[in-house]
N, C-alpha and C positions, 0 to 999 in steps of 0.2 A: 319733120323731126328726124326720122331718118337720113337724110340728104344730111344736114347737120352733126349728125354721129359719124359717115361718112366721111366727111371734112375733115373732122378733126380725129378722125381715125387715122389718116392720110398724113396729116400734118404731123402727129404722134410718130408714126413709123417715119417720114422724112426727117425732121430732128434728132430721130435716134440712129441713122444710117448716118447721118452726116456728123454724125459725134463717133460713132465709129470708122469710118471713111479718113482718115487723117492720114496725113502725106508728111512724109520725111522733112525735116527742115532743112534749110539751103545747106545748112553745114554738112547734115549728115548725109546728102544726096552728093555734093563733092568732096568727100572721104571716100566716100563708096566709089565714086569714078574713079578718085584717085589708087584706089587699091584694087580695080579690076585691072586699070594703065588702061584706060578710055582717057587719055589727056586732054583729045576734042570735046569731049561732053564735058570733064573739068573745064575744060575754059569757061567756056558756054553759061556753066554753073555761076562759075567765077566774074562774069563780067554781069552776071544779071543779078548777083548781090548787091547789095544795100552796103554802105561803108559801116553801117550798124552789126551786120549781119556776118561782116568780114571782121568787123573788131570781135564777134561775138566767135568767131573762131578759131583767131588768134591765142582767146582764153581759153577755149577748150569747150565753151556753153554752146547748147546744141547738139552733141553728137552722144550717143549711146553707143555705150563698152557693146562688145560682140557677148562677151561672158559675164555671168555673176561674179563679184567678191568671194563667194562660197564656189562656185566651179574650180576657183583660181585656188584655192586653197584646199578642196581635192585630190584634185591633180597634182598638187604637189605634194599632198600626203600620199598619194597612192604613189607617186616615183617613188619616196624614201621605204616605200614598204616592198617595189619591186626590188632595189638597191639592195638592201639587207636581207631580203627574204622575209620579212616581219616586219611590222615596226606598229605606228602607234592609230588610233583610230581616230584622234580628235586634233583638230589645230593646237591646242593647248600641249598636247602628248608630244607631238611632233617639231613645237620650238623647243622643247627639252632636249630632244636626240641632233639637235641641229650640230653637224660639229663646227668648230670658231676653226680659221685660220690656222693652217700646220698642227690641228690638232690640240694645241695648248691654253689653257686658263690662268688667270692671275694666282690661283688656289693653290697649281702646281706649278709654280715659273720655281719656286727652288728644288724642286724635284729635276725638274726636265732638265735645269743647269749641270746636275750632278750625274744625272744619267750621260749628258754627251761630253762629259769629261773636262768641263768646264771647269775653272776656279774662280774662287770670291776674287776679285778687285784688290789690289794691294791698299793699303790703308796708309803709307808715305809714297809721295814719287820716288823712283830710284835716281840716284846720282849720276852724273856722268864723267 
């Protein structure tokens, strides 16, 4: 009886090492060449793919981001708070303060016209 608790003690713990034990996909193991610039072991990578496994990274399937969605977003709240000295605590806070292009909005496009000394469009062509 023992001997058989044993066993399947054994096989318990190898099932569960081997479901943790998991190895990088082909993709993500030449990314990773590719981005230390080991180009020998990219090849290497490269040529022991599967034409499955090269289509599958062409799409992008396969490889894990270095960062979270949430790191990414962070980080870039936290520039805009270094930037200003303040700013907002939430993604949500932070598309608000986002500034558009040169500054301006649809809101205030007849504002900003008048301010740079702009005039309305004439309303006939002039003659010549």
């Amino acid at each position: 009886m023992t001997r058989a608790v044993e066993i399947t003690a054994l096989a318990l713990c190898t099932a569960v090492l081997a479901g943790c034990w998991s190895r990088p996909s082909p993709q993500q193991s030449f990314a990773e060449a590719l981005m230390r610039g080991n180009s020998m072991q990219a090849s290497q990578i490269w040529l022991h793919m599967s034409p499955e496994d090269r289509l599958k990274f062409a799409h992008g399937e396969g490889i894990k981001p270095d960062t979270s969605q949430q790191d990414v977003r962070q980080t870039i709240i936290d520039q805009y708070q270094k930037k200003l000295g303040k700013g907002p605590s939430t993604a949500e806070e932070a598309e608000k303060q986002v500034p558009t292009s040169l500054g301006a909005s649809l809101e205030n496009l007849s504002n900003g016209a008048q301010q740079s000394g702009a005039t309305a469009a004439p309303s006939q062509p002039e003659s010549r």
